[in-house]
C-alpha positions in Angstrom: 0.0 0.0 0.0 1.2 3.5 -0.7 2.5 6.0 1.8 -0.7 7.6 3.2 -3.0 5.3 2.3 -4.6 3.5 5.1 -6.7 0.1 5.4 -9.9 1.3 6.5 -13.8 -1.0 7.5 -16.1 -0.1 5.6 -18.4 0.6 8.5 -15.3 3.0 9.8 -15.9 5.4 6.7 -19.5 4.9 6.3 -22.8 4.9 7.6 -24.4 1.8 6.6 -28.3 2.4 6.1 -30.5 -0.7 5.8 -33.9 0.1 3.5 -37.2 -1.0 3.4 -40.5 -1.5 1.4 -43.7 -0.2 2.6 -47.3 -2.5 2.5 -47.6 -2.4 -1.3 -51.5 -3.0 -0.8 -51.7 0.0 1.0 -52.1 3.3 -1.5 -51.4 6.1 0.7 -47.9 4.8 0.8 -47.1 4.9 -2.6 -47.0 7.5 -5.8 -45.3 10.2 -3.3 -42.1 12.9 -3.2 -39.5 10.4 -2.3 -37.5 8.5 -4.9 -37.3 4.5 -3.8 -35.1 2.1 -5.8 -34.8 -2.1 -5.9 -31.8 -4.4 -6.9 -33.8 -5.0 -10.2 -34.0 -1.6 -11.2 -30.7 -0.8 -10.5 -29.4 -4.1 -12.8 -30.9 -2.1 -15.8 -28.5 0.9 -15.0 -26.2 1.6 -17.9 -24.3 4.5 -15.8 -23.4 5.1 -12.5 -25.7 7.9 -11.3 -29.5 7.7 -11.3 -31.9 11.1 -9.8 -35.3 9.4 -10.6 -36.7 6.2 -9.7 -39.5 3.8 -11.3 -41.4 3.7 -8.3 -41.4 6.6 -5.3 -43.1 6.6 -1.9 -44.7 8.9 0.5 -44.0 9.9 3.9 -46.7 8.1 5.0 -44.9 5.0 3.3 -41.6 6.7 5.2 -43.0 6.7 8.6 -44.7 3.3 8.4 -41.4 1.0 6.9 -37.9 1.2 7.6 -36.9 3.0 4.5 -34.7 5.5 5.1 -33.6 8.7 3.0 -30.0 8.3 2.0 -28.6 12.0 1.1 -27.1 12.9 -2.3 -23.7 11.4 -3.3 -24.3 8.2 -1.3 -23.5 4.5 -3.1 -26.3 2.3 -3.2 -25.1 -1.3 -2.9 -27.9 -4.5 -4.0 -27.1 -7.0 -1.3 -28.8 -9.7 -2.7 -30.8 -10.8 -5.7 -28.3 -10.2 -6.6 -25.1 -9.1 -4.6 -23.1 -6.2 -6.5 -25.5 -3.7 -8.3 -24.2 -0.2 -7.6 -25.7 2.7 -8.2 -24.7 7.0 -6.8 -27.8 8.7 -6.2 -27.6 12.7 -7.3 -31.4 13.1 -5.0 -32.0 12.0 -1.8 -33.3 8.4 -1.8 -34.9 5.4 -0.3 -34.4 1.4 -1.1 -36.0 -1.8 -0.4 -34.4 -4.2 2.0 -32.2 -5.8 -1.2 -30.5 -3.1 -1.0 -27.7 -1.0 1.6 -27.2 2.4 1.8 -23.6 3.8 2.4 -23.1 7.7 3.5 -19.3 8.1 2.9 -17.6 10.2 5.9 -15.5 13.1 5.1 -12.2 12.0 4.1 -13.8 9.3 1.3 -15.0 9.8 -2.4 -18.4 8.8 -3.5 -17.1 7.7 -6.9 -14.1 6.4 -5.3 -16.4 4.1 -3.3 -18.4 3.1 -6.0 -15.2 2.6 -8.0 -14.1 0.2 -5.2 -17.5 -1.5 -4.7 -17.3 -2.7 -8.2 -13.8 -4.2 -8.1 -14.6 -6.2 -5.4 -18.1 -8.1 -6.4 -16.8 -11.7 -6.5 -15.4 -11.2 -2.7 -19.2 -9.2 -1.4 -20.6 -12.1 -3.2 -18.6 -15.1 -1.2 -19.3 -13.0 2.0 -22.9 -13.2 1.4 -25.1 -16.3 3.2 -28.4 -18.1 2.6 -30.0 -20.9 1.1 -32.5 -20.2 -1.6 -30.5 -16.9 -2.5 -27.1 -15.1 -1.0 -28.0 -12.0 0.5 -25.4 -9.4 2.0 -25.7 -8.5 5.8 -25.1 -5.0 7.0 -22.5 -6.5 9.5 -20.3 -8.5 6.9 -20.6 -5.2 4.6 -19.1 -3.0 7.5 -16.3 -5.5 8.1 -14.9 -5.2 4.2 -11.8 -3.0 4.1 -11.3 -0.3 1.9 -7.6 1.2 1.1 -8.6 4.9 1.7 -6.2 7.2 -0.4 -5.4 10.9 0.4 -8.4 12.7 -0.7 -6.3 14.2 -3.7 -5.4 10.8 -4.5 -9.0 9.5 -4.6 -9.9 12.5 -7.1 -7.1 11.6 -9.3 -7.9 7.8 -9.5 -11.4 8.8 -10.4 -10.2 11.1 -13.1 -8.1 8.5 -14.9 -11.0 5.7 -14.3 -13.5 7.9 -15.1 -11.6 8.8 -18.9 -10.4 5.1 -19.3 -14.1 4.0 -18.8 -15.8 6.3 -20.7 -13.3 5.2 -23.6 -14.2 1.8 -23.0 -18.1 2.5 -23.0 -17.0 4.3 -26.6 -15.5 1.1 -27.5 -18.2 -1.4 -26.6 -20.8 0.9 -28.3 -18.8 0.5 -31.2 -18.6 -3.2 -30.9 -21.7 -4.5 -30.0 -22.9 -1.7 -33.1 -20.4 -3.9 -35.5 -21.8 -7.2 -34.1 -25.5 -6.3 -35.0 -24.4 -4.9 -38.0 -22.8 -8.2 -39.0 -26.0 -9.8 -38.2 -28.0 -7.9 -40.0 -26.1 -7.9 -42.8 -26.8 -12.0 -42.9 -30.5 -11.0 -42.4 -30.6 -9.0 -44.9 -29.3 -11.4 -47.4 -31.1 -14.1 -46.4 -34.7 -12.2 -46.6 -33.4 -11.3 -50.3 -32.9 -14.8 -51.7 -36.6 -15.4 -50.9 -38.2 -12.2 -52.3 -36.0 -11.5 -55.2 -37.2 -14.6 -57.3 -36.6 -15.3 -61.1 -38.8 -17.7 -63.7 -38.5 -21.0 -62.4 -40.0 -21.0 -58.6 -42.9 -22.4 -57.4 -44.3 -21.6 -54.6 -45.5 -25.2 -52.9 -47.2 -26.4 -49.4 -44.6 -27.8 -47.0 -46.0 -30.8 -47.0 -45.8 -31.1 -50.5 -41.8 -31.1 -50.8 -41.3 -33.1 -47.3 -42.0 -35.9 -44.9 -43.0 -36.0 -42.1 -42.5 -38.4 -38.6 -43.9 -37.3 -35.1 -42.1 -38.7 -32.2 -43.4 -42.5 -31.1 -46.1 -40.8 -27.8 -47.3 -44.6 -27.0 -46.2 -47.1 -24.3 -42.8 -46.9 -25.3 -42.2 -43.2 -25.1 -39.0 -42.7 -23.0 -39.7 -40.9 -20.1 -36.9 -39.1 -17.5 -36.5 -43.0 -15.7 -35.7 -44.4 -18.8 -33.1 -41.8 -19.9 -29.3 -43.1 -19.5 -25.9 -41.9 -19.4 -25.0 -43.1 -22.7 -26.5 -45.1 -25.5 -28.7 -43.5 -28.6 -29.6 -39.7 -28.7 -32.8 -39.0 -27.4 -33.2 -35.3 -28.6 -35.2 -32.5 -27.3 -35.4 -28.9 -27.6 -32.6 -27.8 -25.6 -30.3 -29.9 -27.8 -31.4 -27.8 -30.9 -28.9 -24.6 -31.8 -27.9 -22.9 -34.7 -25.3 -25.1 -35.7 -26.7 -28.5 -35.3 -26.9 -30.6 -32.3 -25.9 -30.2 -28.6 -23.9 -33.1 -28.0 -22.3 -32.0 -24.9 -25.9 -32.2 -23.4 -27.6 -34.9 -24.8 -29.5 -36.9 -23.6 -29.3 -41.1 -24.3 -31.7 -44.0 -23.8 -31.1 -47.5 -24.4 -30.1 -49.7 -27.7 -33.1 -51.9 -26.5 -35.6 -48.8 -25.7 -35.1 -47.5 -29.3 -35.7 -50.2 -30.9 -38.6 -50.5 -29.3 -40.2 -47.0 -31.0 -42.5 -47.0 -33.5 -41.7 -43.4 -34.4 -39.7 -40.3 -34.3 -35.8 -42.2 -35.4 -34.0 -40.0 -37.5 -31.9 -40.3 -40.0 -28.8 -38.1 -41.5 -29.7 -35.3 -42.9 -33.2 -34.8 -41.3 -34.2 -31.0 -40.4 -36.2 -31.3 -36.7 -38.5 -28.7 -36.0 -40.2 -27.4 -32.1 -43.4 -27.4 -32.0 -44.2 -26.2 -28.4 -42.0 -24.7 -26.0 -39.4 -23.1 -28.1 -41.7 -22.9 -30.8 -39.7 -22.4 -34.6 -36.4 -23.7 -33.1 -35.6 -25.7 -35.8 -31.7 -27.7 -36.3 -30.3 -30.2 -38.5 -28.9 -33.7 -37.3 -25.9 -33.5 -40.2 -24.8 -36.8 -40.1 -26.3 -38.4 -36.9 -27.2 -42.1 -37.6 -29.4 -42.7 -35.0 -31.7 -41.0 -32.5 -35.3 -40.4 -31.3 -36.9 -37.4 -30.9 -39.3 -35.7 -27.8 -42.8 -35.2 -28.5 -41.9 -31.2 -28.6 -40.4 -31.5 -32.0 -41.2 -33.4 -35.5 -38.7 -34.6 -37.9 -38.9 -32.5 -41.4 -37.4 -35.1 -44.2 -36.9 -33.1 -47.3 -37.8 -35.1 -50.9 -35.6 -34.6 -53.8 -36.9 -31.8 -55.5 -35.7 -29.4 -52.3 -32.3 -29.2 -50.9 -32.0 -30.1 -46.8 -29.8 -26.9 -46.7 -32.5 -24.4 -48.7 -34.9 -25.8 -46.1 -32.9 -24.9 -43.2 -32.9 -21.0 -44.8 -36.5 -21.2 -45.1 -36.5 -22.0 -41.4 -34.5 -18.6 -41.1 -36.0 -16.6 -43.0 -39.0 -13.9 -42.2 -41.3 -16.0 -44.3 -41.2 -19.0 -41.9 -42.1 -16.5 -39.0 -44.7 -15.3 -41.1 -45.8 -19.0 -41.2 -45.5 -19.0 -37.6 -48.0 -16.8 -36.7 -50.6 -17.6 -39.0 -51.0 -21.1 -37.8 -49.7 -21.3 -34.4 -52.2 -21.9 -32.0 -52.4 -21.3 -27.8 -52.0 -18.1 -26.1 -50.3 -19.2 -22.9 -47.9 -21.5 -24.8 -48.0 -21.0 -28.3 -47.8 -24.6 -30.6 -48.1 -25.4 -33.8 -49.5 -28.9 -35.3 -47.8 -31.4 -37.8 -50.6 -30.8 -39.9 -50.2 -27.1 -39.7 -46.1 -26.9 -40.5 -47.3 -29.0 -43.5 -49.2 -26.2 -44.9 -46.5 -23.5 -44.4 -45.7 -22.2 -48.1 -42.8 -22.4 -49.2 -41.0 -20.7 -52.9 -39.3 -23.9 -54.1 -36.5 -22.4 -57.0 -35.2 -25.5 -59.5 -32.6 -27.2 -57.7 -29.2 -25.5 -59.4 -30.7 -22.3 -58.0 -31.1 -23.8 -54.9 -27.4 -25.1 -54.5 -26.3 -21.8 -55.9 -28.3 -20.0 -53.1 -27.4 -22.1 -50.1 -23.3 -21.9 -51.3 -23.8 -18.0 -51.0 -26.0 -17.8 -48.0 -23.4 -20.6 -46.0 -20.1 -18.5 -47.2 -22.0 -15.4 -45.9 -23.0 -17.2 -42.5 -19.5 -18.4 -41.9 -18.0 -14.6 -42.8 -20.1 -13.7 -40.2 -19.5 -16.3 -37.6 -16.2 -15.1 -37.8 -16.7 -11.5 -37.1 -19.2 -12.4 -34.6 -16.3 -14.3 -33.0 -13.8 -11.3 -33.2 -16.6 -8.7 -31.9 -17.4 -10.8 -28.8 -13.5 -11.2 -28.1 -13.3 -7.5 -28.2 -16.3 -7.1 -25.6 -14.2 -9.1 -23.5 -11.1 -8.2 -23.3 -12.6 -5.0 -22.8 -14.4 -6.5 -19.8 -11.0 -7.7 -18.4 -9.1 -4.4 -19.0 -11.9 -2.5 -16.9 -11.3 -5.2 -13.7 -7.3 -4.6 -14.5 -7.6 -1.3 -14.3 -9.8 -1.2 -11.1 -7.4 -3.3 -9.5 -4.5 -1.2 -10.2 -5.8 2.0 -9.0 -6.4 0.2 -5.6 -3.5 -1.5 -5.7 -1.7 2.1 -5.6 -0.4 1.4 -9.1 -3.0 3.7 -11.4 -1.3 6.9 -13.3 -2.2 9.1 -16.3 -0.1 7.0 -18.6 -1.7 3.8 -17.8 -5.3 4.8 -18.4 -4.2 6.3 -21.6 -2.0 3.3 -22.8 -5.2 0.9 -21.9 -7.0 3.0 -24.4 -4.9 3.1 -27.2 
């Protein structure tokens, strides 16, 4: 630790104030002067300070909880659901009991605090207790020391974190804006090669251009006690992504319990479809030789005249959703019928066109894997230079130079 600095409790340099949350039955409490935040609106913070709150309460809801006004500049710590939300409140302000209020003492920095708070999450997260969720008490949290700096020290440190963060925020932006760009760029593609048709297509039933095969729902159906740790794929929704199968997470039953089904065994090549649940996940089994499938999903078997990979982009594309809505079925838990993906309408090109269009749209998809890839790299190692840099300006090691070198 630096000369100066000193190794300080948190409840030494703060007043730790516990909140509260009025009888939410009870009207006269609520809709009032006083500003009153939760853990879960302060998750949805995308900077440090907030002045107005979603909910606010009276003094009536005041006198009868044990919120408590914290004053301007304090940090607002969630202490559970979860642990480690921070927030600095610029008007005086109330929590719920998820939360704790700490008033720093002259002598410590509000942003310095919060700064602090946030390099430290993982450790207020171990010290919190509890079974069905870890929650933070006000005694632990007053335990947890803080190196306190020289107060010109403290401004400084915020200075340099406050530049180096607001270049990282620039940064992200930029990334995360290059990421749904790639996206869309895919989307964008993808929507053209169904509506910009030449001579040639026909636009067909699904039904007409596929089988069919619902998974086997009689006496043999493999329920949970029939699952095993290895064997033959029994596949369900959750094993469905964009790139095929979930193998890492599969699910098996028996040599003997398969053969037993009537129903539902793929073979290579088939395109399985959700009907329920994750209704329009859709993923082929590429060369999978055997499994059986969950009564959630039916296996889509493309004929010759339509390629299994032009079918997958129909799955993609906008016209499929457009498919989805029209027939699905069920408010609460939207589902769809064998009978009705059968119907869906497909524009069926000859099949040279269809190659052609799948070559493009698959050299398009992996161009933008890749920069998907490179984007979400970027978000993260800017992620890890924000918790490098928090730990070197409490480690006493934080100058001008090395914010501006993180950014360059």
């Amino acid at each position: 630790m630096n000369a100066g600095w000193q190794r300080r409790a948190i409840g030494d340099v703060c007043d730790v104030v516990n909140g509260g949350t009025p009888k939410t039955g009870v009207k006269e409490y609520w809709d009032g002067p006083h500003q009153w935040i939760t853990p879960a609106e302060m998750g949805k913070r995308a900077t440090p300070y907030i002045d107005q709150t979603e909910r606010t309460i009276t003094d009536a809801g005041m006198q009868n909880s044990s919120a408590r006004l914290l004053p301007q500049q304090s940090v607002i710590l969630s202490s559970r659901a979860p642990i480690g939300h921070l927030v600095i409140n610029t008007q005086p302000m109330a929590t719920n009991q998820g939360c704790k209020g700490l008033v720093p003492r002259d002598g410590l920095d509000s942003k310095y605090l919060y700064y602090y708070l946030a390099s430290i999450v993982p450790l207020l997260n171990d010290l919190g207790t509890g079974a069905t969720f870890k929650e933070l008490s006000g005694g632990k949290l007053k335990e947890v020391p803080v190196p306190v700096a020289p107060l010109p020290e403290q401004h400084r440190i915020v200075a340099i974190l406050d530049d180096a963060f607001d270049g990282i925020a620039t940064a992200k932006a930029n990334a995360e804006k290059n990421l749904q760009n790639a996206r869309a760029l895919f989307e964008s593609h993808l929507q053209s090669a169904f509506t910009e048709r030449s001579e040639g297509w026909v636009a067909k039933p699904l039904g007409n251009c596929c089988e069919f095969e619902n998974g086997d729902r009689g006496v043999n159906y493999p329920n949970k006690s029939a699952r095993t740790e290895s064997g033959v794929p029994f596949i369900n929704a959750g094993h469905l992504t964009e790139d095929g199968l979930d193998m890492e997470c599969m699910d098996f039953i028996s040599k003997e319990r398969f053969d037993l089904l009537g129903a539902g065994k793929v073979r290579p090549r088939d395109i399985l479809f959700c009907l329920r649940g994750s209704l329009g996940k859709f993923a082929s089994v590429g060369d999978l030789l055997q499994g059986a499938i969950a009564s959630s999903l039916v296996i889509v078997r493309p004929k010759s005249e339509i390629l299994d990979g032009f079918l997958l982009a129909y799955f993609r594309s906008g016209l499929c959703v457009e498919m989805i809505n029209r027939f699905r079925n069920g408010a609460a838990q939207p589902n769809l019928s064998a009978n009705s993906l059968k119907q869906f309408i497909v524009p069926v090109p000859p099949l040279s066109e269809q190659g052609r269009i799948v070559g493009e749209l698959e050299s398009l998809r992996a161009e933008t894997q890749r920069l998907e890839s490179l984007y979400r790299q970027k978000l993260t190692a800017l992620d890890e230079l924000k918790k490098s840099l928090l730990h070197q300006a409490f480690a006493g090691k934080l100058t001008e130079h090395t914010g501006k070198e993180a950014m360059a």
